[in-house]
N, C-alpha and C positions, 0 to 999 in steps of 0.2 A: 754078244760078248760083253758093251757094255752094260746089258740090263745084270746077267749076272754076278758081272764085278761089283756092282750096283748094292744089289740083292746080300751080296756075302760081306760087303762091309757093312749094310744096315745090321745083319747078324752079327758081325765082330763089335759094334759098338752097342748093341742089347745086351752081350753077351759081357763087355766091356764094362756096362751098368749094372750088369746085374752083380759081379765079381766086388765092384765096387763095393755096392749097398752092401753085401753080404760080410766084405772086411771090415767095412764101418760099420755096421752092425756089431761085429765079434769085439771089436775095441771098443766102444758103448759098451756092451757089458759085464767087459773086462773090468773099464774104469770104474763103473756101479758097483761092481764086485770087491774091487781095492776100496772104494769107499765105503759102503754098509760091513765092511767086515771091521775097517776101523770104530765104526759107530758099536760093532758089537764090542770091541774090545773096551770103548768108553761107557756102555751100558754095563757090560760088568764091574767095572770099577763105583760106577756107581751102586747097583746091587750089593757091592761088598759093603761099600759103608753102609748103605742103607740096612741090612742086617745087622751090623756090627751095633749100629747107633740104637736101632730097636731092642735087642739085647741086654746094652749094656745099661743099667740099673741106678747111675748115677748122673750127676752132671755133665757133660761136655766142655763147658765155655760159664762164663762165669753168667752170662744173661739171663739162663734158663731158670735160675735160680727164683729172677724177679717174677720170671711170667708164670713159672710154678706158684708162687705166692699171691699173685694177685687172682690165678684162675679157681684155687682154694677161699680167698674172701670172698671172691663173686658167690662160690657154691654155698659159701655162710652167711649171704646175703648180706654181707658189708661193702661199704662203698671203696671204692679204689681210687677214686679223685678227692684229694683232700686243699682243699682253696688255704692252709696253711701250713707251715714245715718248723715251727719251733717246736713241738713240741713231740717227743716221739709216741707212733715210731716214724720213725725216720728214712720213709720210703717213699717214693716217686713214680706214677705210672705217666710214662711219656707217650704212650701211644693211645690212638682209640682204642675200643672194648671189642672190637668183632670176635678178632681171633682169642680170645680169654672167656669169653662166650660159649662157642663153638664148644670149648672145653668142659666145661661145666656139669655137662651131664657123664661124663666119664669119670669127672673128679668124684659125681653123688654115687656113682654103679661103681668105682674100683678105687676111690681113696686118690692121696696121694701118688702119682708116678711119670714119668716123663716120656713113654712111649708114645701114650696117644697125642701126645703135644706134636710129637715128631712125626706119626704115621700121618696124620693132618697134613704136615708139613710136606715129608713128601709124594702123599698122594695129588696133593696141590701142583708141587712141580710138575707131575705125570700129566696133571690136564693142562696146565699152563703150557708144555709142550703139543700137547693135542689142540688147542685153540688154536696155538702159533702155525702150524701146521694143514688146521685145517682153513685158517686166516688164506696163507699162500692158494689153498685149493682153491677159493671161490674167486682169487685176483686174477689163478694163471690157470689153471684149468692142468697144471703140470701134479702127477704123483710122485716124480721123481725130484721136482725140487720140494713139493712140502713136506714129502718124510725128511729129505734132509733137513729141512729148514727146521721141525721138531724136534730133530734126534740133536742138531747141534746146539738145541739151549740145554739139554742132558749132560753133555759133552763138558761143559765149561766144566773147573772143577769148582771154582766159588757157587755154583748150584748145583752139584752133587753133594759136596760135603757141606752148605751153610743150609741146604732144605733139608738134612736131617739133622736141623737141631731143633727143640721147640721155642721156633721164632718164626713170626708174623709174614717174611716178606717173600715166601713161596705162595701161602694162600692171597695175601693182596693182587700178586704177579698175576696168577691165575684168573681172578676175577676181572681184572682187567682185561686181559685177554678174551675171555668168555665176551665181554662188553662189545670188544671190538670185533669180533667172530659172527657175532649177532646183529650188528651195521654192517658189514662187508656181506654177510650172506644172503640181509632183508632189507635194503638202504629203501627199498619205497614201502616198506609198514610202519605205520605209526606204534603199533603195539612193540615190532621191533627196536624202535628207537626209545620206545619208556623202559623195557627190557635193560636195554643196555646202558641205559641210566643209572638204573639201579642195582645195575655191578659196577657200574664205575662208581658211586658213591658207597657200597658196601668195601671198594676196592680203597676207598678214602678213608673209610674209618677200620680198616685193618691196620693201615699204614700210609699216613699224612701223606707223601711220598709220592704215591702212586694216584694221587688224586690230580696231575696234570699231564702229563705225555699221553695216555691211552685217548681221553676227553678230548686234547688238542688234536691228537692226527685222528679223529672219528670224524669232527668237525669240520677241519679242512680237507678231509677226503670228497665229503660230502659236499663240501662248498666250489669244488673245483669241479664237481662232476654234474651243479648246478642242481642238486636237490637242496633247496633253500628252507621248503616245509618241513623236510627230516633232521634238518640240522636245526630248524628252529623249536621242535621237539624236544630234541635230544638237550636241548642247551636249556630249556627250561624246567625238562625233568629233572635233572642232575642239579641244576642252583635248587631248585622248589624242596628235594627230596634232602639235600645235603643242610639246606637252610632249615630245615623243620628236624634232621636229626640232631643238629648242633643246638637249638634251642633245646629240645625236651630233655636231653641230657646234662646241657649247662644246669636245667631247672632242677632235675632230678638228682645232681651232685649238690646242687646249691653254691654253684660258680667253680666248684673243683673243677670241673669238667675243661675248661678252658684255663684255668688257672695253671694246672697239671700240666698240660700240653703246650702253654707257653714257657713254663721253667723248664720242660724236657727237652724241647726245639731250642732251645738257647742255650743251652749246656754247652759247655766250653768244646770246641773243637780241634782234631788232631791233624793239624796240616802237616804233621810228619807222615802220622800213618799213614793220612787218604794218599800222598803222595809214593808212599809205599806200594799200597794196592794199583794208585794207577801205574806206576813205572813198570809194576811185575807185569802188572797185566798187557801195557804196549809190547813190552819183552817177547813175549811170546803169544801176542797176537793180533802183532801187525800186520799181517798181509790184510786180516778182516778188517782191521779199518783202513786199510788202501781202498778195498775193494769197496767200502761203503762210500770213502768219496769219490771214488771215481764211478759209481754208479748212479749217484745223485748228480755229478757234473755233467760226465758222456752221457747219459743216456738221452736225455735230450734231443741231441747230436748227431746219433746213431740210428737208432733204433728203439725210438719211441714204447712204452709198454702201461698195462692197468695198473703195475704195482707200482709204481715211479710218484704218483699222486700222493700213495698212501705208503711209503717208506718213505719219501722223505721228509713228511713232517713227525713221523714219528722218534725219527734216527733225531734230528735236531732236538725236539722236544726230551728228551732222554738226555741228552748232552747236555742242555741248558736245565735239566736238574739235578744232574750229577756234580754242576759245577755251582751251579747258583741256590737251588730249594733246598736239595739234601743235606742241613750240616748235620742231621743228628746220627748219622754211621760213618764210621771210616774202617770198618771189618771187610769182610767177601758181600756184605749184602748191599752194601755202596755201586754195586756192580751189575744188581740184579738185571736193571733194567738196558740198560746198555749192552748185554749178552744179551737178553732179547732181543733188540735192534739187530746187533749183528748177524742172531740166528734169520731175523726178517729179511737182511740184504742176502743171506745166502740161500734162501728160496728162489728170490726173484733174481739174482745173477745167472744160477743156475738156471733159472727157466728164459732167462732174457735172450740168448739166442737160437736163432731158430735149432727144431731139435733133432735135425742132420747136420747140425754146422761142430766143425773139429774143435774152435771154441768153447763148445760146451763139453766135451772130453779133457780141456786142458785145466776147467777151471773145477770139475769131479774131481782130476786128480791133485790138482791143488789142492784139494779141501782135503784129501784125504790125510793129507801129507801136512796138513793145519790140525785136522783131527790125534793124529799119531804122536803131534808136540804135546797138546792138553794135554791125554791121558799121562807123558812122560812127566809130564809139569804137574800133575793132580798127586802119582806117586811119591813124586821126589819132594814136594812143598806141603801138600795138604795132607795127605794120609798119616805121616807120622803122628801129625797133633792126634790122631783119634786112637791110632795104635798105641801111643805110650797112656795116654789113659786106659785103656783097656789093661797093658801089661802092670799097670799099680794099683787094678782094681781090689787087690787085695788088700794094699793098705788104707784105700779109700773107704773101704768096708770097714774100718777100723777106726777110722775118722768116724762115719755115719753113726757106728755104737756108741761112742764119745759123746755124738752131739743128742742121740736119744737118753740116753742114761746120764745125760747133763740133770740135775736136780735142780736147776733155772736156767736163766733166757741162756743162749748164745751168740756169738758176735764171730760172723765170720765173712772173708772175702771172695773170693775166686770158688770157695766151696760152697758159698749161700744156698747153694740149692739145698745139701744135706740139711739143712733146718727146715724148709715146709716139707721134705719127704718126709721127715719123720713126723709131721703133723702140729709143726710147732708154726709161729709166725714169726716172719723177719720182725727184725727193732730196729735194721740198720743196714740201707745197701750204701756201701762206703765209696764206691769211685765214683757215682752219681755226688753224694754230697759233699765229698771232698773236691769236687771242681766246686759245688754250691760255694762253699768256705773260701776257696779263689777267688771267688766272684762277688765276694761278702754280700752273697744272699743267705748266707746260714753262719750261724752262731755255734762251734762243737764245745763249747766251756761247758753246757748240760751231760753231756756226750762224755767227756774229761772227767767231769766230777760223779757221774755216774758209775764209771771204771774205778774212779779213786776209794769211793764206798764199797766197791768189788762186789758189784750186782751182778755179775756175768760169773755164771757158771765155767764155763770156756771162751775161750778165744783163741781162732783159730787164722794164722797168719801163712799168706802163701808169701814165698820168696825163692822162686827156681835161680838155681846158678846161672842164668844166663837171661838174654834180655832187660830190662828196665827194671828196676827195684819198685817193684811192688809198695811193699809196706809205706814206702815214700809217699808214693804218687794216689794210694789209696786211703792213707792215716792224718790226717792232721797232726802236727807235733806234736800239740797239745795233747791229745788220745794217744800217740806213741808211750812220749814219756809216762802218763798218766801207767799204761798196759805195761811197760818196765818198769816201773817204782810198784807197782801193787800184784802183781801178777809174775810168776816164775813158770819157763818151759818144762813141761811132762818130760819125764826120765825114762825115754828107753832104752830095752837092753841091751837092743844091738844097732840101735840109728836116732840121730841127732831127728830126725824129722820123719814124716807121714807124709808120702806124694809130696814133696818139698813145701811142708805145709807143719808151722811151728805151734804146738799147741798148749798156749798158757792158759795155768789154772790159778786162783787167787791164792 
């Protein structure tokens, strides 16, 4: 009797484990389920802009303007680093050359246009997630954290909607990425570590920016895990490669090269905005930096793992450039790399407890439920900027004929790009040197008396009813009043303005 009672409880408590695993099983897939369907609803959102952005034919953001312009001198084999600013035109390339590069053979096969700037951009992103992604696979060995840890640098909306503009700081991202993907995958080839060298310093001269957090946690990954030969590789390819690109190009500008890049990194900075971006950003997406310091603290503590070496000098690193290196963004792209981090800590959260443990059900569906605020925070904050351009792409188009069928130069702000689409060259990107004029690095009385003689075919002034006064913060007085004493706004017949955009003619 007792062996049987014996025997039938061994079976009720098999039967007891099996019932178990089968329900923990069902809620694991549940929770993955609630999570990757949020990831689809943030991949479409991204998709959406990202067609919208490819589509639509004009500028987005007033930058694109610059990088349009400088990626058309390259294709005409004019220099873009200029070691002097009195005299026009009156333009500034503050970043390295990679990504205006990259462009170049697209600008000689299809002209002027801003798509392949932007398909660039976020094709970039797309790998930048696939690095990230694939980064967590070779730390944890888990599929289920590195899709999500990829899918949620997608997610953020400052990198859905800032990688498709044509701007530098998705392909930088990505490069860096690629760098550290290729230490993390191959940490004992030496071929590996010149590799990733030389995307961290391609990653450097995309965008200044990105030239220290990837470098620093490759380094101290390496240094912690006692490969002293691979990091002392890594560290001499990267100064050797980065030291010889800075020279040949200093030489080849004839000191523009540095010159450019130190008036563009010192440009007056907006500790309102950046302060902006980072408030919105804690707003709704604090839980992820709970979780990232409490994953650099606890883990230790807990439950020891491979990623913990190599998150946390990166999460620092990121943080100590967002607050310290970065002054030249305070936009979404201020942000890039800290959304990286973040996506970093939610690979290795998710994969940090064991993967029967109910812990890891609780923290899927926290993210899901992290995931579901972005996308609301992506429609409500960022999409409009791109839909109301879109909905006045009509009068934009009307603007653009203006500035082709100008019969000389034009002078324009927020719409700069319409000037090298239509094949012309800037003479004047105004909110770069109107901080110069703050800073009395630059002289506009040339600038003033050039309007006063009424050289400008057009000029074309943004001033939306809302937010900051434009015309202020972009015009020196001098060239104001200059542009009201000689210059009267075009008459139309049924609106004061164009895309809230005032266009005098002399």
């Amino acid at each position: 009797m007792g062996t049987n009672e014996r025997v039938l409880g061994e079976g009720r408590e098999v039967l007891r484990r099996q019932l178990h695993i089968t329900f923990f099983g069902v809620v694991a897939a549940l929770a993955a389920a609630v999570l990757f369907s949020q990831f689809g609803l943030a991949l479409y959102e991204h998709g959406r802009n990202a067609v919208t952005a490819l589509a639509f034919p004009f500028p987005l953001e007033y930058g694109e303007g610059a990088v349009l312009d400088q990626v058309l001198r390259l294709a005409g084999g004019e220099d873009i680093y200029r070691a002097g600013l009195a005299a026009p035109p009156y333009t500034i390339t503050g970043d390295p050359p990679l990504f205006r590069l990259v462009q170049v053979p697209f600008a000689v096969l299809y002209g002027p246009a801003f798509w392949y700037g932007r398909a660039i951009s976020l094709l970039a992103a797309l790998l930048a997630a696939l690095f990230l992604g694939l980064t967590i696979h070779a730390l944890t060995g888990d599929g289920i954290a590195s899709a999500a840890a990829g899918l949620m640098l997608l997610a953020f909306p400052h990198i859905a909607h800032w990688s498709a503009l044509d701007r530098a700081d998705a392909l930088a991202l990505a490069l860096s990425w690629a760098g550290l993907w290729a230490i993390v995958r191959w940490p004992e080839r030496r071929p590996a570590a010149a590799v990733a060298a030389a995307l961290f310093a391609a990653a450097l001269y995309t965008r200044l920016a990105y030239g220290l957090a990837a470098p620093i946690a490759a380094l101290a990954w390496l240094l912690q895990s006692r490969r002293v030969r691979p990091a002392a590789v890594l560290a001499a390819w990267y100064g050797i490669i980065g030291l010889v690109a800075l020279l040949v190009l200093n030489r080849m500008t004839g000191g523009g090269f540095l010159t450019s890049l130190s008036i563009g990194q010192g440009l007056e900075f907006s500790h309102v905005s950046f302060m902006a971006q980072v408030t919105g950003f804690f707003l709704n997406a604090w839980p992820l930096v709970l979780a990232a310091i409490g994953f650099i603290v606890v883990e230790r503590w807990w439950y020891p793992t491979r990623s913990w070496p190599f998150v946390m000098p990166y999460v620092l690193a990121t943080a100590a450039a967002l607050l310290f290196v970065d002054r030249s963004a305070a936009g979404a792209n201020a942000l890039f790399q800290v959304e990286a981090a973040l996506s970093l800590v939610v690979g290795a959260v998710i994969a940090w407890p064991h993967r029967s443990s109910w812990w890891r059900i609780i923290a899927v569906l926290a993210l899901a439920f992290q995931v579901n605020s972005l996308v609301h925070w992506s429609r409500e904050d960022f999409a409009p900027a791109v839909t109301e351009r879109v909905h006045q792409q009509a009068e934009i188009g009307r603007l653009a004929q203006i500035v082709r069928e100008a019969p000389g130069p034009v002078l324009a702000d927020e719409y700069m790009g319409l000037i090298p689409l239509a094949g012309r060259r800037l003479y004047l990107q105004p909110a770069e040197f109107a901080q110069l004029q703050r800073l009395r690095q630059w002289d506009p009385r040339e600038l003033a008396a050039a309007v006063q003689r009424r050289e400008f075919a057009a000029i074309l002034l943004y001033e939306p009813p809302f937010g900051q006064a434009m015309i202020v913060n972009r015009w020196p007085a001098q060239v104001r009043n200059a542009i009201w004493a000689n210059y009267r706004p075009l008459r139309l017949a049924d609106q004061a303005t164009l895309a809230y955009v005032w266009v005098y003619l002399p």
